[in-house]
C-alpha positions in Angstrom: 76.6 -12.5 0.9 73.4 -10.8 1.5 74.3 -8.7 3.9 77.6 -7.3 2.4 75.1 -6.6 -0.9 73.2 -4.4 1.0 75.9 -2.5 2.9 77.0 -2.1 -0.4 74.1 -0.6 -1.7 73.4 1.9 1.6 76.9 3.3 0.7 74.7 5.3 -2.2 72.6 6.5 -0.6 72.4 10.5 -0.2 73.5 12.4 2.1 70.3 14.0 2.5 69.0 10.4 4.3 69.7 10.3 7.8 69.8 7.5 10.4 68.4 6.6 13.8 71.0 5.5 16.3 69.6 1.9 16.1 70.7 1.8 12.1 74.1 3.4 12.8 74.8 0.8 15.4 73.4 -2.6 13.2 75.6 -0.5 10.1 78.5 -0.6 12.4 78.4 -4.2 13.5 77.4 -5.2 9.7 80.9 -4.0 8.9 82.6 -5.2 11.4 81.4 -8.8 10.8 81.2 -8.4 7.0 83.7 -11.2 5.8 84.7 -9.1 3.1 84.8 -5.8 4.7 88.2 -4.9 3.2 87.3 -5.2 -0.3 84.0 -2.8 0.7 86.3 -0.6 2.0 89.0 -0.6 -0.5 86.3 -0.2 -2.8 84.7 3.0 -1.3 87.7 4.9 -1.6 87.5 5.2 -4.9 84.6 6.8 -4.5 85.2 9.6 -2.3 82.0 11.3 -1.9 80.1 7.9 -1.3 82.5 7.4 1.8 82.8 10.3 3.5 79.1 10.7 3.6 78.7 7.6 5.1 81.1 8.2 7.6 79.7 11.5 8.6 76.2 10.0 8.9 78.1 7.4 10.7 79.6 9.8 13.3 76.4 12.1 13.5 75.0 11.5 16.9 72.3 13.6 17.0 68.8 11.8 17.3 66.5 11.8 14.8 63.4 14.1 15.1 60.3 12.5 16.9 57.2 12.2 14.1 55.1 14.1 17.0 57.0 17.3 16.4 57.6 16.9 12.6 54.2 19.4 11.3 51.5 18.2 9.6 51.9 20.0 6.2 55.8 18.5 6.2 53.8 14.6 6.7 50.8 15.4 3.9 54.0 16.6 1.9 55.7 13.2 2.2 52.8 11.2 2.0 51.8 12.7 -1.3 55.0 12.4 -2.8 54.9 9.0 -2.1 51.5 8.5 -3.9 52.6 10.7 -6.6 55.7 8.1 -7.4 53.5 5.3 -7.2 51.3 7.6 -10.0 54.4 7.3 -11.8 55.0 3.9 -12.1 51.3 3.6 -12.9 51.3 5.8 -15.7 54.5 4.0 -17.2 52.9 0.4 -17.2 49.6 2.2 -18.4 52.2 3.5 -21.6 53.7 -0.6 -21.9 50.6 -2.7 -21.3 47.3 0.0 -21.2 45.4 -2.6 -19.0 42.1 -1.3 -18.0 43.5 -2.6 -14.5 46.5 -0.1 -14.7 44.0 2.6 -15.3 41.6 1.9 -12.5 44.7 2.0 -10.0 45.8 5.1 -11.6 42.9 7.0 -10.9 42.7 5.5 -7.5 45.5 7.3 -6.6 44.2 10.4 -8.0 41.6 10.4 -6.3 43.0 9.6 -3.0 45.6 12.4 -3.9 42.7 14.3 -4.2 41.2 13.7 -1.0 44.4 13.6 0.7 46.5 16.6 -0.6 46.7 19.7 1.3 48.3 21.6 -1.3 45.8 21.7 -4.9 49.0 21.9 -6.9 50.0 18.0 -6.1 46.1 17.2 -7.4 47.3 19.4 -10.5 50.2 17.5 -11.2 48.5 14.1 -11.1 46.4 15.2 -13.5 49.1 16.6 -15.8 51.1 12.9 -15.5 48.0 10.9 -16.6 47.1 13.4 -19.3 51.4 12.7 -20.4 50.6 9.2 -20.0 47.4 9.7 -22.9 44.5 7.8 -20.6 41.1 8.6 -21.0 40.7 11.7 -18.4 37.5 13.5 -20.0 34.8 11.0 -18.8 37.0 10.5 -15.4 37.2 14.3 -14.2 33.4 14.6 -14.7 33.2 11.8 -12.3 35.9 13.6 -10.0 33.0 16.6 -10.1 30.3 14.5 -9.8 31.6 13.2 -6.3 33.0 16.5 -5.4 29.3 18.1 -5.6 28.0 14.7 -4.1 30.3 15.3 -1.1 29.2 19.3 -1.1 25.7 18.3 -0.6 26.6 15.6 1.5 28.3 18.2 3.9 25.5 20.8 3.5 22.6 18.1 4.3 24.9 17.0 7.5 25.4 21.3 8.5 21.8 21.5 8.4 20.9 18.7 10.4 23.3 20.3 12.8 21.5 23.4 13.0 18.1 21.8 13.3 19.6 19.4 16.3 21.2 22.6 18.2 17.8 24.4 17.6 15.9 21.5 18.8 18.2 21.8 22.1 17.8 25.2 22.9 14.3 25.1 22.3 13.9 21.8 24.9 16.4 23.8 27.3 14.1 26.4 27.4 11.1 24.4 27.6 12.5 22.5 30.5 13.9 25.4 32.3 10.3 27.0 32.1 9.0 23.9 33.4 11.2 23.7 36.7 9.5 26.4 37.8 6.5 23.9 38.7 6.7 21.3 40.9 7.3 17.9 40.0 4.4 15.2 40.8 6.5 12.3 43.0 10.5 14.1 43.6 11.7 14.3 46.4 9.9 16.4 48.8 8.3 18.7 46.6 12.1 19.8 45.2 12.5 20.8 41.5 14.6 19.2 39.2 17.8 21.5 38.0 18.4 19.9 35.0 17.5 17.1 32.9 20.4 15.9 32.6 24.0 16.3 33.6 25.4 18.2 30.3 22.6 21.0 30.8 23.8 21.5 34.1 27.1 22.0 33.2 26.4 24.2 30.4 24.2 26.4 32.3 27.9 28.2 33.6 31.6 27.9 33.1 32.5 26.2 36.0 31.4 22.8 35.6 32.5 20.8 38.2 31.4 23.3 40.8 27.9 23.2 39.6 27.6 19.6 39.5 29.7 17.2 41.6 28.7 19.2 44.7 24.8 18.7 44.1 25.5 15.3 43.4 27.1 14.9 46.7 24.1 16.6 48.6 21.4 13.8 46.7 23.6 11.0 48.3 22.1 11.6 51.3 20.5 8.2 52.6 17.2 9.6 54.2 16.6 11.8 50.7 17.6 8.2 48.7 15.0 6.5 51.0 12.3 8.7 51.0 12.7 8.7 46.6 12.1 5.0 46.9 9.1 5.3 48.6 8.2 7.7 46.1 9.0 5.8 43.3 5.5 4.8 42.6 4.2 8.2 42.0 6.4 9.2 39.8 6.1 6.1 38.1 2.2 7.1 38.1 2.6 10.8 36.9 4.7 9.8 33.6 2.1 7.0 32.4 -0.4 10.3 33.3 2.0 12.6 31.2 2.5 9.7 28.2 -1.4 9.2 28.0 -1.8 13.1 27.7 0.8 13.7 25.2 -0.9 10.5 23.0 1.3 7.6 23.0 3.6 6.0 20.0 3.0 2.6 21.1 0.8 0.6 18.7 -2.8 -0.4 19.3 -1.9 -4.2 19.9 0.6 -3.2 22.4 -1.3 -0.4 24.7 -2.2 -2.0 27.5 -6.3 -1.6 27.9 -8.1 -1.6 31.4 -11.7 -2.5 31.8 -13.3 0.7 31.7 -11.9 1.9 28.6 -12.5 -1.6 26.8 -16.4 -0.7 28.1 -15.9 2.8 27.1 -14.5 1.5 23.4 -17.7 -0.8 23.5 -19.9 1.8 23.9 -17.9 4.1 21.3 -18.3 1.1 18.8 -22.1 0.3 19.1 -22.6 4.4 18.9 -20.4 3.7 15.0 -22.2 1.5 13.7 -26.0 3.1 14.7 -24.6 6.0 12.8 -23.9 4.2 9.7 -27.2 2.6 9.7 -29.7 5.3 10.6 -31.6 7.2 8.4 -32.1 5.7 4.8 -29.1 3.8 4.9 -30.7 0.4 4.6 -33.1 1.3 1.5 -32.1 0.0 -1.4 -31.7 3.0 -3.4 -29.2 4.6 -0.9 -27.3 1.1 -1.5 -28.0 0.7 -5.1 -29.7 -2.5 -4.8 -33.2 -3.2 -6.0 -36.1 -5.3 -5.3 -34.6 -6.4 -1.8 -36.5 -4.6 0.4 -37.8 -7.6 2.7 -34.3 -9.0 2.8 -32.7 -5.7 4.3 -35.8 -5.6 6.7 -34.4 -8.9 7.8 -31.0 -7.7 8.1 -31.6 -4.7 9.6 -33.6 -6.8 12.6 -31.9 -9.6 13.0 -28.0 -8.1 12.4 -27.5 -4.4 12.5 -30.2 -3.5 15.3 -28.0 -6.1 18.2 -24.8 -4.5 16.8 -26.3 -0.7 17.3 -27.9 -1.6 20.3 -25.6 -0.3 23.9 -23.6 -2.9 25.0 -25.3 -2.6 28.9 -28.6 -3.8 27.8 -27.6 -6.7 25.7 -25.8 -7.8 28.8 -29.3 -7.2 30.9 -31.0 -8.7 28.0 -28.4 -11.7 28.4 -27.8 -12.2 24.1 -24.8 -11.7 21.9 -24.7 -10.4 18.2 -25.3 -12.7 15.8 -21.8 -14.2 14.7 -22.8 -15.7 11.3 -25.1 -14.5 8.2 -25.5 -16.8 5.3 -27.1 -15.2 2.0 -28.4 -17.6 -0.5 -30.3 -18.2 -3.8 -29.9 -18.7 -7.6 -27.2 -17.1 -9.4 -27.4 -13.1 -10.0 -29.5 -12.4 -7.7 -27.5 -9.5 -6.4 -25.9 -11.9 -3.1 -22.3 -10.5 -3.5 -23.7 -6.7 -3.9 -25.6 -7.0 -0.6 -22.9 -8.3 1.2 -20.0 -5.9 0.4 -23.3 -3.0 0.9 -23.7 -4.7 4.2 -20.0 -4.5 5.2 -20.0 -1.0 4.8 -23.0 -0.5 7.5 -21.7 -2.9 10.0 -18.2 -2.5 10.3 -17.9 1.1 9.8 -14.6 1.6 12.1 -12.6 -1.3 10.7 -12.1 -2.3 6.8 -14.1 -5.2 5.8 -12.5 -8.4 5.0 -13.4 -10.5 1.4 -12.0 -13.2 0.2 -13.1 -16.0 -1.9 -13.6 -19.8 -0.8 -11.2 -21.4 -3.3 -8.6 -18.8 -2.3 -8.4 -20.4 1.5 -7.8 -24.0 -0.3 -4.0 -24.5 -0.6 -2.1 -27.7 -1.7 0.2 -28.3 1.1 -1.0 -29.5 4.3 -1.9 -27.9 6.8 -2.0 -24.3 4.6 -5.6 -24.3 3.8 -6.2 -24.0 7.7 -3.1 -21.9 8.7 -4.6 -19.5 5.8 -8.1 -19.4 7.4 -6.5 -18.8 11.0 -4.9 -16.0 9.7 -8.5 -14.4 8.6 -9.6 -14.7 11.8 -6.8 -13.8 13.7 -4.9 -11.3 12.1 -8.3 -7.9 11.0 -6.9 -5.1 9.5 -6.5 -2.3 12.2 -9.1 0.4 12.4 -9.3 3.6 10.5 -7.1 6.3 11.4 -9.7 8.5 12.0 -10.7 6.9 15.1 -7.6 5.8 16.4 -5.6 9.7 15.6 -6.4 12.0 18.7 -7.2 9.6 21.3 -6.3 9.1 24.1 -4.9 5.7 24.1 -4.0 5.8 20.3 -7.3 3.6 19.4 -5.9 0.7 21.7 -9.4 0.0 23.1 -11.3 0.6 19.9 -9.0 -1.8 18.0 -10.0 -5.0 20.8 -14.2 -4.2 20.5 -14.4 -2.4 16.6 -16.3 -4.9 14.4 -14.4 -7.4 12.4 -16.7 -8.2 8.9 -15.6 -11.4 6.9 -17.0 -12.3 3.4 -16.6 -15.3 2.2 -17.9 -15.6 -1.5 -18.4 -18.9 -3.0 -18.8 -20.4 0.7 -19.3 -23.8 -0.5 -15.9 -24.4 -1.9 -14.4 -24.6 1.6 -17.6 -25.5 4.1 -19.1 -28.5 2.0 -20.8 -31.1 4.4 -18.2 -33.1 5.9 -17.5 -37.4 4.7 -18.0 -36.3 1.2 -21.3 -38.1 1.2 -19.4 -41.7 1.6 -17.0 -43.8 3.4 -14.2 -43.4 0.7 -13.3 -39.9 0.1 -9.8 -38.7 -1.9 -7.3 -36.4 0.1 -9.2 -33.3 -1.0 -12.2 -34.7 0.6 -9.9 -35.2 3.7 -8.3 -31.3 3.7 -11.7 -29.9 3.0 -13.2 -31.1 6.3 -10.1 -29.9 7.8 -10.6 -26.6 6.9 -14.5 -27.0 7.9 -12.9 -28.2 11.3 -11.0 -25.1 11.9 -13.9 -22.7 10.5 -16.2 -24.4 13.3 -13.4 -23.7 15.9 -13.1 -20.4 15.1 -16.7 -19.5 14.6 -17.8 -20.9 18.4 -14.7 -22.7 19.3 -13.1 -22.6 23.5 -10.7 -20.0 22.5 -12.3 -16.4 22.4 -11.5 -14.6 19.1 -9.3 -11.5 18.8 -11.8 -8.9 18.1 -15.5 -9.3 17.5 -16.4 -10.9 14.4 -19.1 -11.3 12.0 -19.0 -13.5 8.8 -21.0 -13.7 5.6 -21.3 -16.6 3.7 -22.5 -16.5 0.4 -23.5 -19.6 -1.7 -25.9 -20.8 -4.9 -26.3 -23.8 -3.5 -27.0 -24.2 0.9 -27.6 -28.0 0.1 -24.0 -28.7 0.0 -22.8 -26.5 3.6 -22.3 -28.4 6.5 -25.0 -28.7 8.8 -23.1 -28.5 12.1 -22.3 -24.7 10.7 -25.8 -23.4 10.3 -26.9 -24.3 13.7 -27.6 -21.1 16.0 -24.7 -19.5 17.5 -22.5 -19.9 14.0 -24.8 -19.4 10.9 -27.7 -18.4 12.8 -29.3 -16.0 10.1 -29.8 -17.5 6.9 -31.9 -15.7 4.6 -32.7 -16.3 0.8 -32.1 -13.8 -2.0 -35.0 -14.4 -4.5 -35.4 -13.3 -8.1 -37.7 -10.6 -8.3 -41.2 -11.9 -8.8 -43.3 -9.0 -9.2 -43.4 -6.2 -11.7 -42.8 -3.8 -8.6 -39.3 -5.6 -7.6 -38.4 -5.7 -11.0 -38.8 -1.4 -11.3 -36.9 -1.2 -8.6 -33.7 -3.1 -9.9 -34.1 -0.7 -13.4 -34.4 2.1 -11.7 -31.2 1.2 -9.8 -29.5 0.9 -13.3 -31.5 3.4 -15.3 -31.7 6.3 -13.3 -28.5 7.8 -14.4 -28.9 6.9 -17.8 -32.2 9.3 -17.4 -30.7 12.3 -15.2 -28.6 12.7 -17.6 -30.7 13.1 -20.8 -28.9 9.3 -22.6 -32.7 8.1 -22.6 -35.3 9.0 -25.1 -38.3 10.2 -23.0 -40.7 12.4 -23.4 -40.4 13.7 -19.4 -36.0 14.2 -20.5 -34.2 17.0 -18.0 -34.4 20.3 -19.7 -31.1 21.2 -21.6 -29.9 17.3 -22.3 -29.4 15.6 -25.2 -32.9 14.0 -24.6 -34.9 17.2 -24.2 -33.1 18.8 -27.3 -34.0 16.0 -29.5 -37.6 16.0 -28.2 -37.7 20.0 -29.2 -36.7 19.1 -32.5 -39.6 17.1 -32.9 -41.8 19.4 -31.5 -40.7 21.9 -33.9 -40.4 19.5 -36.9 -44.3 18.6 -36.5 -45.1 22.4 -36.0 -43.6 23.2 -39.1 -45.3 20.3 -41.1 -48.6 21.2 -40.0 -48.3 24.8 -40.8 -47.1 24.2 -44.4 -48.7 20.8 -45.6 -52.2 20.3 -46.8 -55.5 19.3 -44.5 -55.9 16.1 -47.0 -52.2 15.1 -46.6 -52.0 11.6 -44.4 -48.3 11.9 -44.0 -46.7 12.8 -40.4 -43.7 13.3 -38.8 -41.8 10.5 -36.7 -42.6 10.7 -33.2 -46.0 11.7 -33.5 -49.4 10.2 -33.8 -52.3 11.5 -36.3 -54.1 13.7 -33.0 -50.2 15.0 -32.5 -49.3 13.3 -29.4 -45.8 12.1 -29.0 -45.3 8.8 -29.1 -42.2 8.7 -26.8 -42.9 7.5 -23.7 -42.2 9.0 -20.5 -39.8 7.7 -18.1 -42.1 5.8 -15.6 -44.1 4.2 -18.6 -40.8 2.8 -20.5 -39.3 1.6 -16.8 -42.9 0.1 -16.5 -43.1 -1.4 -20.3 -39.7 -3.4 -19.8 -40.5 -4.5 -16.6 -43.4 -5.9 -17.7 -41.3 -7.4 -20.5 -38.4 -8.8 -18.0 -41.1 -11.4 -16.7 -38.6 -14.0 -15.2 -35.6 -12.1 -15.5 -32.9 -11.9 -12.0 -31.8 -8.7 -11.0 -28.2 -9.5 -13.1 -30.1 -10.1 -16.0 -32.3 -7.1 -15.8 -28.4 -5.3 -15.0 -27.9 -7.2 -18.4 -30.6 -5.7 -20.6 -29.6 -2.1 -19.2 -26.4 -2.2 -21.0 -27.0 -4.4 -24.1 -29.7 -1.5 -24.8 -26.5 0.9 -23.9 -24.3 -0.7 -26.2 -26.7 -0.7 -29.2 -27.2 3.3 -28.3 -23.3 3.5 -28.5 -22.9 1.3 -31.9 -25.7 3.5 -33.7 -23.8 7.0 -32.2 -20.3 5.6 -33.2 -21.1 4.4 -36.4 -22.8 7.9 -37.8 -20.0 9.7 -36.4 -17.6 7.7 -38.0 -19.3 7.4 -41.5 -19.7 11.6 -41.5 -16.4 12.5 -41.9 -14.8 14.4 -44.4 -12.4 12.1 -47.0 -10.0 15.0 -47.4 -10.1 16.2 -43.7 -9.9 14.4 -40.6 -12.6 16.7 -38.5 -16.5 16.0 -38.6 -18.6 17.4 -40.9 -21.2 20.1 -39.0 -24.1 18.4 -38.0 -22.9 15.2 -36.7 -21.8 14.8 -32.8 -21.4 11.9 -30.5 -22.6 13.9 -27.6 -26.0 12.7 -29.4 -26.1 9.1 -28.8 -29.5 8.1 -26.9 -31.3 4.9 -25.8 -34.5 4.0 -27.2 -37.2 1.9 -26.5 -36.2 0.3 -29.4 -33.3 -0.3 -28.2 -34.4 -1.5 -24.8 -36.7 -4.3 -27.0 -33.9 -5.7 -28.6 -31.6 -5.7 -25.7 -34.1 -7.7 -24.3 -34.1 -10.0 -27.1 -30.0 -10.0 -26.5 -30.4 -11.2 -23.0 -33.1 -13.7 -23.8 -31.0 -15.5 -26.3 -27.7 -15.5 -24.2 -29.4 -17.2 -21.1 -31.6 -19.5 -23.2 -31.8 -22.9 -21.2 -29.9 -26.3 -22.7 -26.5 -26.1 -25.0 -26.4 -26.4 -29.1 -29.6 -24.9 -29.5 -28.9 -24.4 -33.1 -28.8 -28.3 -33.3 -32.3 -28.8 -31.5 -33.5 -26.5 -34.5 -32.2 -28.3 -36.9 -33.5 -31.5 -35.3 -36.7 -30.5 -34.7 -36.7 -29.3 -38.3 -35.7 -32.8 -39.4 -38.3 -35.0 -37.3 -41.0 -32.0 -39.2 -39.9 -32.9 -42.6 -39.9 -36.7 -42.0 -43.6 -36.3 -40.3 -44.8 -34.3 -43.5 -43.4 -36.7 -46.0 -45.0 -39.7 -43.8 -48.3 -37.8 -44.0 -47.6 -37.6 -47.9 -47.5 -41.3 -48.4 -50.4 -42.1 -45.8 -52.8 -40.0 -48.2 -51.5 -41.1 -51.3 -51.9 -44.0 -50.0 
């Protein structure tokens, strides 16, 4: 029934439809076993047309044209019509349902038409039968532009790396055709290479098998074969030569290093690090750090002078630099300042590493150590400055450069071992883990990657473990002090007043001409000039600033720094930091405050007369700052309740002395 339904329908079809042999011949035998092929046929005589086209097709015996000879514009033609109906039936189920599905296919297609079409006009008219169809087409054809440009610059950027790869070419053709003219270290008796590769010989004429195969032919000789093996090794020799001179892309880590250049990088490295340190470079006012003078003296000695030292004669000298430096001593005496100063000085080719003790604890097993290996194991490379230009890319200098590790807080994570008893909780057990792995690392069997140094800092050197400050781990301990003399305690002002004076902010009588200092001082100068020119002999009133025998009584720079000092007794250099810039902020309040309370109610500018710019710090100020400091790192909490204690026992004492003589 099926099949004499369909011959039914072919019957229809145009004439314009033709057939390959191998449809005529399954039409044929469709008929002739069609159960009901005399009703077809009594039925397609009544329609003439239908019958005799079929017959003709029938009876055409010519073969159908190959798709290999039909032209391409003839297949773009009958594609697009294809996608065009399918457009069609789009556009009418966008009409029924308007589904945002149905649109998205639509304008699939018409972009695909787009792409596709040879012929503009069938983009033109897919257009037209979605604007018939009333979809959304404005926001859609800016996205069609969009893409269009996208693919324009797309196709441009693609052109022009092209051009700059057929540059690059010619320019290596020529380079390499210039360079044949030398002769090449290890070939093949002296002979010169005619190509680099097989394309440029070809290229080089139009007949490209004559130029080639038959030089191919000639190399296969086997006494010029074995006489290139045995010169193998030079050539193998003169490119490592030509990588090393052209600077290789390999990474430090993975440039193989012999032993003269790791003595050579050694050499390079101890030559660093005596630059850094010459000169001034450990005083404490090139490092901004006062009243430390005997504790960089120790430095200097014990650390730095090893480090700068050449390599040869600590080997004649049979000693090793130091591997370990712990600073300690009360809080805010300026531990973590020397060390990052320090840092600077000894590791001048490699960035130093800090860290802080708690940071190395971790809560899963195992971490705290794997986190401490990693500090150890994995130094930040050097500075490009010394690795750019060289010869091995900074390979050597990368295994011998000096690896600086500060460890703030060193207590945390090196406490003594047992916990001070049999019974200790797990974090006792992980913390002597990590002290474990710090004592492996520091002088363990293993060598370490590069050279290191470590710096421990800690309040408290009670607490470290004592197999870490034996020699060849901690070997240099030194204590920080508080400044004890008047002259140490100078020194850290200075360090955090000088600035403050070079730049006129201080009130002395000494101020840099042209600051806000010496300005304020001519003003007085002038003020006291004027009042003695116009006041009576008899009259006991002076201006501010001056005595009665008209000396100034603003003191000069080196007396106020003195005058505090003096002041500071007992003071650490962080509380001396402290009183520098509590006297600062009372400058800043005064300054802020007058220029705030000066302005105009019915403008928003200043009224003439009034600046900022003329904040300055007194001695006054300095005083109470000093007071300020005092009060905030007064021993003991609830002061305010031992007052009013001690007040209470004195009232009680008073009114038992009442009674005792009354009585």
């Amino acid at each position: 029934m099926r099949l004499s339904t369909a011959i039914s329908l072919l019957q229809f079809i145009p004439f314009s439809h033709s057939f390959s042999p191998c449809s005529q011949q399954r039409l044929s035998w469709a008929q002739a076993h069609s159960p009901d092929g005399h009703k077809r046929n009594d039925h397609s005589c009544k329609y003439g047309t239908s019958t005799s086209r079929l017959d003709m097709a029938a009876e055409d015996k010519t073969e159908q044209t190959p798709i290999s000879n039909i032209s391409e514009p003839d297949l773009n033609k009958t594609y697009i019509e294809g996608l065009l109906q399918n457009l069609s039936a789009a556009s009418d189920r966008w009409i029924v349902t308007g589904s945002n599905g149905t649109k998205e296919r639509a304008f699939n297609i018409i972009r695909q038409i787009k792409r596709e079409s040879l012929d503009e006009e069938s983009y033109k008219q897919a257009i037209r039968m979605a604007e018939r169809a009333a979809m959304p087409m404005v926001g859609f054809k800016v996205e069609l532009q969009m893409d269009e440009d996208a693919a324009k610059w797309e196709k441009q950027k693609i052109d022009e790396q092209r051009s700059l790869e057929v540059e690059e070419r010619k320019k290596w053709e020529k380079e390499r055709s210039a360079s044949e003219k030398k002769t090449f270290p290890g070939n093949i008796a002296g002979s010169k290479p005619n190509g680099r590769s097989a394309f440029s010989k070809r290229a080089s004429s139009n007949a490209k098998p004559d130029l080639f195969m038959p030089k191919v032919d000639t190399n296969l000789d086997p006494k010029r074969v074995e006489k290139f093996v045995d010169s193998k090794k030079g050539l193998e020799d003169a490119l490592s030569e030509s990588i090393e001179g052209k600077g290789s892309e390999l990474s430090p880590a993975d440039t193989p290093v012999n032993d003269d250049a790791i003595a050579m990088a050694e050499a390079k490295s101890s030559e660093i690090i005596a630059k850094a340190g010459a000169g001034s470079a450990f005083e404490g006012g090139s490092l901004g750090i006062g009243g430390l003078d005997d504790v960089l003296a120790q430095v200097k000695r014990r650390i730095w002078v090893p480090l700068a030292a050449p390599p040869t004669l600590l080997k004649e000298l049979g000693i090793n630099p130091v591997r370990g430096l712990l600073l300690y001593g009360l809080p805010g005496c300026g531990k973590t300042l020397l060390a990052r100063s320090l840092g600077k000085i000894l590791s001048p080719a490699r960035p130093m590493t800090v860290i802080s003790g708690p940071e190395i604890m971790d809560k899963f097993v195992g971490s705290s150590e794997a986190n401490l290996r990693a500090i150890f194991d994995n130094p930040p490379e050097i500075w490009d400055t010394y690795r750019i230009g060289s010869k091995d890319n900074g390979a050597a200098l990368e295994k011998v450069a000096l690896h600086v590790i500060v460890l703030d807080e060193f207590d945390a994570m090196a406490r003594a071992r047992g916990g001070g008893s049999g019974d200790q909780g797990d974090a006792g057990v992980a913390r002597d883990s990590v002290v474990n792995q710090l004592l492996a690392k520091m002088d363990g069997v293993d060598p370490l990657v590069v050279p290191t140094l470590v710096i421990g800092m800690t309040n408290r050197r009670s607490l470290i473990e004592p197999a870490l400050l034996r020699p060849g781990r901690f070997e240099v301990q030194i204590e920080v002090p508080k400044p004890k003399t008047v002259g140490q305690r100078i020194s850290i002002l200075s360090v955090h007043m000088n600035n403050m004076f070079e730049t006129g902010r201080l009130l002395v009588r000494d101020a840099p001409e042209g600051t806000a200092a010496w300005k304020r001082m001519q003003k007085q100068k002038n003020e006291y000039e004027a009042h003695i020119l116009t006041q009576d002999s008899e009259d006991g009133t002076i201006p501010a600033g001056f005595t009665h025998n008209g000396q100034s009584t603003v003191p000069t720079y080196d007396e106020l720094i003195d005058s505090v000092a003096i002041k500071c007794d007992g003071m650490s250099g962080a509380s001396l930091a402290g009183v520098a810039r509590a006297a600062a902020s009372r400058a800043l309040e005064r300054a802020v405050c007058d220029f705030a309370g000066h302005f105009d109610e019915t403008s928003d500018s200043a009224l003439e007369g009034h600046s900022i710019a003329d904040c300055l710090v007194t001695m006054v100020d300095l005083d109470a700052a000093i007071d300020d400091v005092l009060e905030s790192s007064r021993e003991g909490d609830g002061g305010e309740e031992d007052e009013v204690e001690a007040s209470d026992d004195g009232g009680k004492d008073e009114t038992d002395e009442e009674e005792s003589s009354s009585s």
